[in-house]
N, C-alpha and C positions, 0 to 999 in steps of 0.2 A: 074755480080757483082753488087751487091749493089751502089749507087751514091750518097746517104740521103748530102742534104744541111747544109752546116758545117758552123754555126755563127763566126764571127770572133770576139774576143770582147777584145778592148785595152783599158784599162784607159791609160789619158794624164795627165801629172800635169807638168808643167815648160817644155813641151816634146820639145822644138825647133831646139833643138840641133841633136838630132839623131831621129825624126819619121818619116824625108821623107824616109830616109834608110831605114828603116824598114819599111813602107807602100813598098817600092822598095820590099821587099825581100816578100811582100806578094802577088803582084802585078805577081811576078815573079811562081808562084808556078804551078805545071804542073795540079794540080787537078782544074780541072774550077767552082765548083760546090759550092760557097760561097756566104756570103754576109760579108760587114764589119761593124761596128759598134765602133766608138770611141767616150767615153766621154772625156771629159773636165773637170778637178776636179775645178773649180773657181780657176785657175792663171790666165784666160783670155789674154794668148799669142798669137802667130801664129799659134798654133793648128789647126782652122777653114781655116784660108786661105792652110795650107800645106793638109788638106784633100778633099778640094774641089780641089785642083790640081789633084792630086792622082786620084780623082774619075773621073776626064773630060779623063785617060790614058785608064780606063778600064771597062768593057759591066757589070761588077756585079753590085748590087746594097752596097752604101756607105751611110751611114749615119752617122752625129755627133750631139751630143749630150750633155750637158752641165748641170755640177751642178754651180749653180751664185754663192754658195763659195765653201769653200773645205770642204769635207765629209770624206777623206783618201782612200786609195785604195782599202779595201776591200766593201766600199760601192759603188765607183765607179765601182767595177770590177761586184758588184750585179745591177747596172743599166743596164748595157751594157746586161748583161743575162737576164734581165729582156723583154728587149726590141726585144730580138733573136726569129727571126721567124723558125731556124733550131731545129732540135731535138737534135742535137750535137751541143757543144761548143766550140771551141779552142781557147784559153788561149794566149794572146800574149801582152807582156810587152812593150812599148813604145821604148825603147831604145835594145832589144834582136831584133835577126833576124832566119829565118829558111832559109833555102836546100831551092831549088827549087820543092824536093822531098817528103819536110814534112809531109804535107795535105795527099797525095798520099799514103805514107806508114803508116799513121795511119789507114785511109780508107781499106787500104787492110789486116792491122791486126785485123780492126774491124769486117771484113766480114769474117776472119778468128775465130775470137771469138766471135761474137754475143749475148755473155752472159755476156759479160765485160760491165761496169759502165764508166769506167777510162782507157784510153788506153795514152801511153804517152811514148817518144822518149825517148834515151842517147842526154846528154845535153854537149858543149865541151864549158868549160868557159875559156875567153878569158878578158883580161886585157885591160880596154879601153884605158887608157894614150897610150898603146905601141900594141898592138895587139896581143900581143904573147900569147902564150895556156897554159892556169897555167894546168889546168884539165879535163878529162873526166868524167862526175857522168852517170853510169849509171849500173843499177843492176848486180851484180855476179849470179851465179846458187844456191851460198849458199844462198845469201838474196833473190830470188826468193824464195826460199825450206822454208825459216825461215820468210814468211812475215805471218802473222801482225809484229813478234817482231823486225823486222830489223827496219821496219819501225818506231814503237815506240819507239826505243834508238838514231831513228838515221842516221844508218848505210846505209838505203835504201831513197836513195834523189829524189824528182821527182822537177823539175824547173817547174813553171807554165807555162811557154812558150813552155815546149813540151809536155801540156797535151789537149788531148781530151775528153772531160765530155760530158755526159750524160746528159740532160739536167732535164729530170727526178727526175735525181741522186740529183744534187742540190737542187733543190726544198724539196724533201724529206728529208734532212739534212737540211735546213735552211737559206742553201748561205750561201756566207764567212759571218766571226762575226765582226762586226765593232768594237767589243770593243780591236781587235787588232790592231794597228799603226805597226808591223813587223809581222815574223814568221806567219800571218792569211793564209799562203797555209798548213802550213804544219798542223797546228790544222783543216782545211777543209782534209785533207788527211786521217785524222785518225778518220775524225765523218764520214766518205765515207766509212772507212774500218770498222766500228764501227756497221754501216748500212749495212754492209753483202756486200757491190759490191764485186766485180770481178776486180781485176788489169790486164792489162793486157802493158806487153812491147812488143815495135815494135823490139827489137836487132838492132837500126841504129840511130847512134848518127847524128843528122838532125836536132836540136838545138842549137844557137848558143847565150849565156848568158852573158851578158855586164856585167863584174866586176867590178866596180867603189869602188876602193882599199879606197881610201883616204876619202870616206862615210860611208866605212861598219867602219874603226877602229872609228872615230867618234861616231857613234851609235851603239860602240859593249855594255856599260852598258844598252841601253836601252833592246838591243836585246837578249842579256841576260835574264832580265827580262822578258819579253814576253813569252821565251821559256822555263820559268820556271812554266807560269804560264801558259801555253800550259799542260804542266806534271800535274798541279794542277788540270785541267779542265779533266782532265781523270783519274786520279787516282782512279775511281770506275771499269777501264774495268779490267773486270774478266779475259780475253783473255790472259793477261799481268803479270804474277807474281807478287803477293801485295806486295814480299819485292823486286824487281827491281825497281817497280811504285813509292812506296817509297822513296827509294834509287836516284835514277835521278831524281826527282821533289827537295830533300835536296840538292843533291849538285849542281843543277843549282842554284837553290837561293843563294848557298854559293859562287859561281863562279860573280856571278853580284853583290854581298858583296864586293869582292877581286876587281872588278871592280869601286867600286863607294868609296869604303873605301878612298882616297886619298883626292879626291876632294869634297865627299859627303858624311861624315860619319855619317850626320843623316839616309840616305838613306840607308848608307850600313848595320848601325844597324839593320832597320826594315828587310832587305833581311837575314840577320845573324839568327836572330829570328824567322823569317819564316823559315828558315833551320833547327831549331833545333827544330821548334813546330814538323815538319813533319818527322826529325829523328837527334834524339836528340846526337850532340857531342859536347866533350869536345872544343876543339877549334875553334870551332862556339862560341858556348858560351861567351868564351874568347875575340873573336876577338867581339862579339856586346857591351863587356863591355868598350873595347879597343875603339872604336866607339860612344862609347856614351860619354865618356871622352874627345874626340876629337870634338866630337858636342855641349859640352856646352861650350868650350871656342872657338869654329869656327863653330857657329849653319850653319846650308846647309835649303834651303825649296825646296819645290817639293815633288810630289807624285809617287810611285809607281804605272804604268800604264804600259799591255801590248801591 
C-alpha cells in the first residue's frame, strides 16, 4: 500500500482556546507518515508557544508560520498549502479534531481510488458549549448518484477538516479565493468539481467539527450573503440546470434581504434587487421598495461582501 506524506495544514486566528486539543488529536493519529504546518493569521497569541510544545511530543516534522496581520482564512489556509512539501493536503481547522483513525482511512481510500482529486470523511458536528452531537453530514448513495448537483444546492456537505486534497488539484483551481470571509470551502468545492476531479468518500465519519452555535447566528446575514454570491460565481456551469442556477443564486440573495432588512435595510435593499436582477419577483420587489423607505429615514452603511 501506498504511504505518500500527507501535509497537515491549520490556520490559527485567536486559536488559544482549543488548538492544543486538537494538535492532541493530530498527534494521536495511527497513520505516521505527516508533517504539520500552522499559520498564524496576525492575532499574535499563544499559537507559537502551543506548537512548539506540540512539536517537542513528536518525531514528524512541525512548522509555524505567521502572517504579521490578518489576511482571513482562505488566505491563511493558501499559506499553509503553499508551504506543504506532501502531495496530499489534509484540511484541518484549529478548533475541529479527528479519530485516531482519520489520516489512516483517507490513505486507504486513496489507494483504493487513485484517481480521486478530493477524498474526504463523514463529519459528526458536535456543539461546543455542551458537547453533545447535533449531527452527522456525510453523503447518502442518492447524493453520491446525483453529485455535482447535490453538491451545488447543497445537499452534499464536505467539512474542511475531513478532506484530503490533492495538492495538484489546488493549484490548478487557484486555491481558496480570499475574496471570501465565509462559505470559501464550499466555492473551492465546486471549482474542484468544476475542474473534473474525482470525489471520493471514505463511508467513516472520523471527523469531529466544532459548532460554535452563538458565532454562526451572529454572522448568519453575512453568510448568507457569501453563499449567495457563491451561486453568482457559477452561475455559468452548464453542468447545473440554468433555471435551478438561477433560481438558488435569487433566493439566497432574497434570504440575506430577510436577514439584514431589520437592522440594515440599506443592505437588505441592495440584496432584494440583486434577487430580482437575477429572477425577477413580485415580493422582492416589494420588499427593496419596503427597504428603501426604511433607509432614508434609518440610513444603515456597509458593503455587500462575501
Amino acid at each position: 500500500m501506498s504511504s505518500p506524506l500527507i501535509s497537515i495544514c491549520i490556520p490559527a486566528y485567536k486559536a488559544d482556546r482549543y488548538l492544543a486539543t486538537t494538535l492532541a488529536s493530530v498527534g494521536n493519529q495511527t497513520y505516521p507518515n505527516w508533517e504539520l504546518i500552522v499559520v498564524e493569521d496576525g492575532s499574535h497569541d499563544r499559537a507559537e508557544e502551543i506548537v512548539t510544545n506540540f512539536a517537542a511530543t513528536v518525531s514528524q516534522s512541525v512548522r509555524f508560520l505567521r502572517h504579521e496581520r490578518n489576511r482571513g482564512l482562505p488566505a491563511t489556509r493558501n499559506t499553509g498549502i503553499e508551504a506543504a512539501l506532501g502531495n496530499w493536503v489534509a484540511l484541518l481547522d484549529s478548533d475541529d479534531l479527528w479519530k485516531p483513525d482519520h489520516l489512516e482511512s483517507l490513505v486507504r481510500n486513496l489507494n483504493r481510488d487513485p484517481s480521486a482529486g478530493l477524498v474526504h470523511a463523514g463529519s459528526i458536528l458536535f456543539q461546543s458549549e455542551t458537547d453533545k452531537i447535533l449531527e452527522i453530514r456525510a453523503p447518502s448513495p442518492e447524493m453520491t448518484a446525483n453529485f455535482p448537483h447535490s453538491l451545488f444546492v447543497g445537499h452534499y456537505i464536505i467539512q474542511p477538516a475531513s478532506v484530503l486534497l490533492r495538492r495538484d488539484l489546488w493549484k490548478k483551481v487557484g486555491g481558496f479565493d480570499p475574496a471570501f470571509r465565509y462559505v470559501e470551502d464550499r466555492d473551492m468545492w465546486l471549482r474542484c468539481a468544476r475542474a473534473g476531479a474525482r470525489f471520493a468518500y471514505t463511508g467513516e465519519d472520523t471527523c469531529l467539527y466544532r459548532k460554535h452555535t452563538a458565532a454562526l447566528s451572529t454572522h448568519a446575514p453575512e453568510m448568507a450573503e457569501a453563499a449567495a454570491a457563491v451561486f453568482d460565481k457559477h452561475l455559468d456551469w452548464e453542468a447545473i440546470p440554468h433555471g435551478l442556477r438561477r433560481r438558488l443564486a435569487a433566493e439566497t440573495w432574497a434570504a440575506a434581504g430577510k436577514l439584514r432588512q431589520r437592522k440594515h435595510p440599506g443592505l437588505a435593499r441592495r440584496n432584494f434587487q440583486h434577487a430580482c436582477a437575477t429572477d425577477w419577483r413580485l415580493d422582492w420587489w416589494l420588499r427593496a421598495q419596503v427597504c428603501a423607505l426604511l433607509a432614508f429615514f434609518r440610513p444603515s452603511t456597509g458593503a455587500i461582501s462575501p
